[in-house]
Structure formats: structure tokens, C-alpha cells
Phi, psi and omega in degrees: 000132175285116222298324151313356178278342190277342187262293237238147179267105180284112171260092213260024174265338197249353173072011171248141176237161171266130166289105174311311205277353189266154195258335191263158186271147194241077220250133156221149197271149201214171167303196154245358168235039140206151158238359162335338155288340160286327170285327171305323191277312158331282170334317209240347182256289166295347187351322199238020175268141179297153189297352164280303177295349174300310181271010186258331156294338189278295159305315147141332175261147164304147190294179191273019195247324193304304168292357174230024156257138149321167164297159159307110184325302193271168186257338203180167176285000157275326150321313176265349146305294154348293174289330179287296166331286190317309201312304186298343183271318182301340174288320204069024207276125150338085194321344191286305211321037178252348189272350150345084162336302226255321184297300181291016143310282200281356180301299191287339171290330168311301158215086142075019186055054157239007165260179165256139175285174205247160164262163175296317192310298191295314170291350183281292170300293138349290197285320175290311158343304199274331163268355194278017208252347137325303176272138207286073193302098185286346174283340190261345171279303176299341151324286204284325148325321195264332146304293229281297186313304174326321183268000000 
């Protein structure tokens, strides 16, 4: 038996599978000589699924815990860069931390492996974005000094 058979329900007259671990159902069409797509679609969707859940596809249903998460706290990849920005300036947190083997472990687990981590260079960038609305224009303060003096 082929180890996709334990993630996918395989139709192989229509060349389509259901992916078992997606809770919205997922069918994707694959060839009759390569099945890379399914693994693809594990990889970069499932990355991070546990060895329970491994066998629980492997049987055919999701464990019971699995029916009572919510939807994703973010709406998008902009949303959850957002929120990683805020956390580090509210923290004081070290920008490298996002290249964290273990923050991005916990990046994907959070959600659901369906975001991309963010790199420091893009938090780095963020973070300047998010100060420039700071800094401090000595030509438009003395400008106003100086109406002021005037009056």
C-alpha cells in the first residue's frame, strides 16, 4: 500500500484525491505517472501534522480535538506579518527572532501551516514603516517656530 493512501482518498478512473486531514474538503487532480502533487499539497498544507493525526488519516477520521478549533485568528498574510511586527516592537523582542527554527515551528503551528513566516529582512522593513510616522522633521518644527515667534 502507498503511503498516500494513508493522507488521500485516491479515485483513480477520475485521476482525483480528497485530502483526509483538510477539514473543508479538498480534492486535487494528479496524473496517472507522477503523484507530486499530493505530496505537494501535504508538504506546504500539512507540514506539521502529528504523529496522531497521521494515524487517525490513516484510518480515516480526525481525533476529537481537531473538531473544536476555530477558524484562523487572521484574515491574511498581511495580518499575521502585522501582528508579528506589533509583537516585536511591543516586546522588544530581537528582529532575528522570526529566522527562530522554534518561533517558525510555532509560526506554522499556529496557523495551520497556511501562512508563510515572515523573514527578518521583511520585519526589518515593517518596523521602519511602522516608525516613520515618528520621526522627527526639524524643518516643519522650526517652520512653525518661527510663525509662532512672529506673532
Amino acid at each position: 500500500m502507498a503511503k498516500y493512501t494513508w493522507y488521500f482518498q485516491v479515485d483513480n478512473i477520475k485521476l482525483e484525491a480528497k485530502c483526509k486531514l483538510c477539514t473543508t474538503p479538498a480534492i486535487l487532480k494528479f496524473s496517472a505517472t507522477s503523484k507530486k502533487q499530493l505530496w505537494k499539497h501535504f508538504e506546504t498544507v500539512h507540514g506539521h501534522v502529528t504523529p496522531e493525526e497521521a494515524a487517525a488519516a490513516a484510518v480515516g477520521s480526525l481525533p476529537l480535538h481537531s473538531a473544536f478549533q476555530g477558524p484562523s485568528t487572521f484574515s491574511g498574510q498581511d495580518a499575521t506579518t502585522d501582528a508579528i511586527v506589533d509583537m516585536i516592537i511591543d516586546l522588544n523582542l530581537p528582529i532575528s527572532i522570526v529566522d527562530k527554527p522554534s518561533f517558525r515551528k510555532s509560526y506554522r503551528t499556529a496557523s495551520g501551516g497556511k501562512y508563510k513566516p515572515i523573514c527578518k529582512k521583511t520585519a526589518r522593513s515593517k518596523i521602519i514603516q511602522k516608525g516613520n510616522g515618528w520621526i522627527f522633521n526639524y524643518s516643519a518644527y522650526k517652520a512653525k517656530a518661527v510663525r509662532t515667534e512672529t506673532l
